[in-house]
C-alpha atoms as one frame of an Amber mdcrd trajectory, in Angstrom:
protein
  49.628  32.869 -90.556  50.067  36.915 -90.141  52.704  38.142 -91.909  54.324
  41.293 -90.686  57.422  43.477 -91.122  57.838  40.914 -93.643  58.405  37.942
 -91.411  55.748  35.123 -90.984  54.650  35.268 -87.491  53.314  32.016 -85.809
  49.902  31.968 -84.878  49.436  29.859 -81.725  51.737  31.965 -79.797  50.994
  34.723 -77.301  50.919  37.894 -79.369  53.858  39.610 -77.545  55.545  36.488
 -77.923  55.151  36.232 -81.497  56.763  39.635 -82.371  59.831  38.867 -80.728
  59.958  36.460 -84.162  60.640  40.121 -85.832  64.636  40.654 -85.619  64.936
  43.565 -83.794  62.036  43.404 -81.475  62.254  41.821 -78.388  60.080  41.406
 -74.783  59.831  45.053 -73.751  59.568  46.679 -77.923  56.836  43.402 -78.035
  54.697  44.547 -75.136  55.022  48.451 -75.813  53.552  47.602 -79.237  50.954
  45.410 -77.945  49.961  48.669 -75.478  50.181  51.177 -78.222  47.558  49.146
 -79.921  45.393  48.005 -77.476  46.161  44.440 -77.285  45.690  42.302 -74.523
  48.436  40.098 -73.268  46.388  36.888 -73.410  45.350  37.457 -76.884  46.782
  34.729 -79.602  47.378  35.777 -82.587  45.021  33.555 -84.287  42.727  35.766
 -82.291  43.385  38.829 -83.750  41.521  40.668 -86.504  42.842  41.809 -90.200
  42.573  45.247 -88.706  44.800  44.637 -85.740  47.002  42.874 -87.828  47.275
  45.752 -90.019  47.682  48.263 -86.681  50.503  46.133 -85.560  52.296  46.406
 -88.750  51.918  50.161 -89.349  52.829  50.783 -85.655  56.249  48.823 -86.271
  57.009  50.542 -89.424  56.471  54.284 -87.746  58.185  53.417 -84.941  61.015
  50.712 -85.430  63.887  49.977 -87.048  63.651  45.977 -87.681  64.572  43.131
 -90.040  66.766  44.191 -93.291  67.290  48.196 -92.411  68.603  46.642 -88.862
  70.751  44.125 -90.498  71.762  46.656 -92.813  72.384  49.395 -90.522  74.683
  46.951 -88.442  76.423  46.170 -90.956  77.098  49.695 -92.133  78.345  50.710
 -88.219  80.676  47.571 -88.082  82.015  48.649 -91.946  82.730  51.751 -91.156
  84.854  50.447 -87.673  86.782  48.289 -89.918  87.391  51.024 -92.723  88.542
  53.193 -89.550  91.426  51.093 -88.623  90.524  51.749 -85.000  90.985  48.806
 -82.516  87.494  47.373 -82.465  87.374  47.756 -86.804  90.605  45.358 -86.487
  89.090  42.889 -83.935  86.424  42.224 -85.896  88.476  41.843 -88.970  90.603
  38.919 -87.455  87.615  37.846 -86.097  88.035  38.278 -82.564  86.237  39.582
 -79.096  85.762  43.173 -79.306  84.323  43.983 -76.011  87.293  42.964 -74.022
  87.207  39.540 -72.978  89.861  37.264 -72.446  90.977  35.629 -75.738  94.045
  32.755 -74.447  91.517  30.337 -72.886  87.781  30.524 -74.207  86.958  32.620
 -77.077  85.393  29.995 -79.407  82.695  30.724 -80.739  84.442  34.311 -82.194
  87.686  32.239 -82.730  86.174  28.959 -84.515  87.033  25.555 -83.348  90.720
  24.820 -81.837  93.570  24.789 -84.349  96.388  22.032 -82.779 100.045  23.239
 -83.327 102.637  20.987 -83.708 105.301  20.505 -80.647 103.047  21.917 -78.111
 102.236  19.216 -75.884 105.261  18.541 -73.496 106.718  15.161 -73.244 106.445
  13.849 -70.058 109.615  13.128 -67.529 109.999   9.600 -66.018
């Protein structure tokens, strides 16, 4: 099992597929990485040699930001919204949408599972 950007990468898989396993690298970062090295698209990574291995993983560290700086770096731009008091800072404080979608009907995964209030059904008329 290769083990790159500090992420063990499974080695049946399509090499452009396997990167994607690498948070912060998805199809098109995968198969410009697989191009700057000289990998086929066909080639497993089972396939590969400790050499290319060791291409792959310098070429991701020169030219990508992935994993724990990502995750880090995210977390300092959200931090620094919140600290800001602007309006997305305070939506993600109450844990809400940010980007502008509609918040009285859907909204669940951001808002956690329905809350029932008490008195809000109506009773019905005979």
């Amino acid at each position: 099992m290769a083990r790159i950007a500090g992420v063990n990468i499974p080695t049946q898989k399509r090499v452009v597929i396997a990167l994607q396993y690498i948070h912060g690298i998805g199809g098109h970062y995968a198969k410009e990485i697989c191009d700057k090295v000289g990998i086929g698209a066909e080639r497993r990574v089972a396939e590969l040699t400790d050499a290319e291995v060791l291409q792959i993983r310098e070429a991701i560290d020169r030219d990508y930001t992935v994993e724990g700086d990502l995750r880090r770096e995210t977390a300092t731009n959200i931090k620094r919204l919140m600290d800001l008091g602007c309006y997305r800072g305070l939506r993600h404080r109450r844990g809400l949408p940010v980007r502008g979608q509609r918040t009285h009907t859907n909204a669940r995964t951001r808002k956690g599972p329905a809350k029932p209030i008490a008195g809000k059904k109506q009773a019905t008329k005979k």
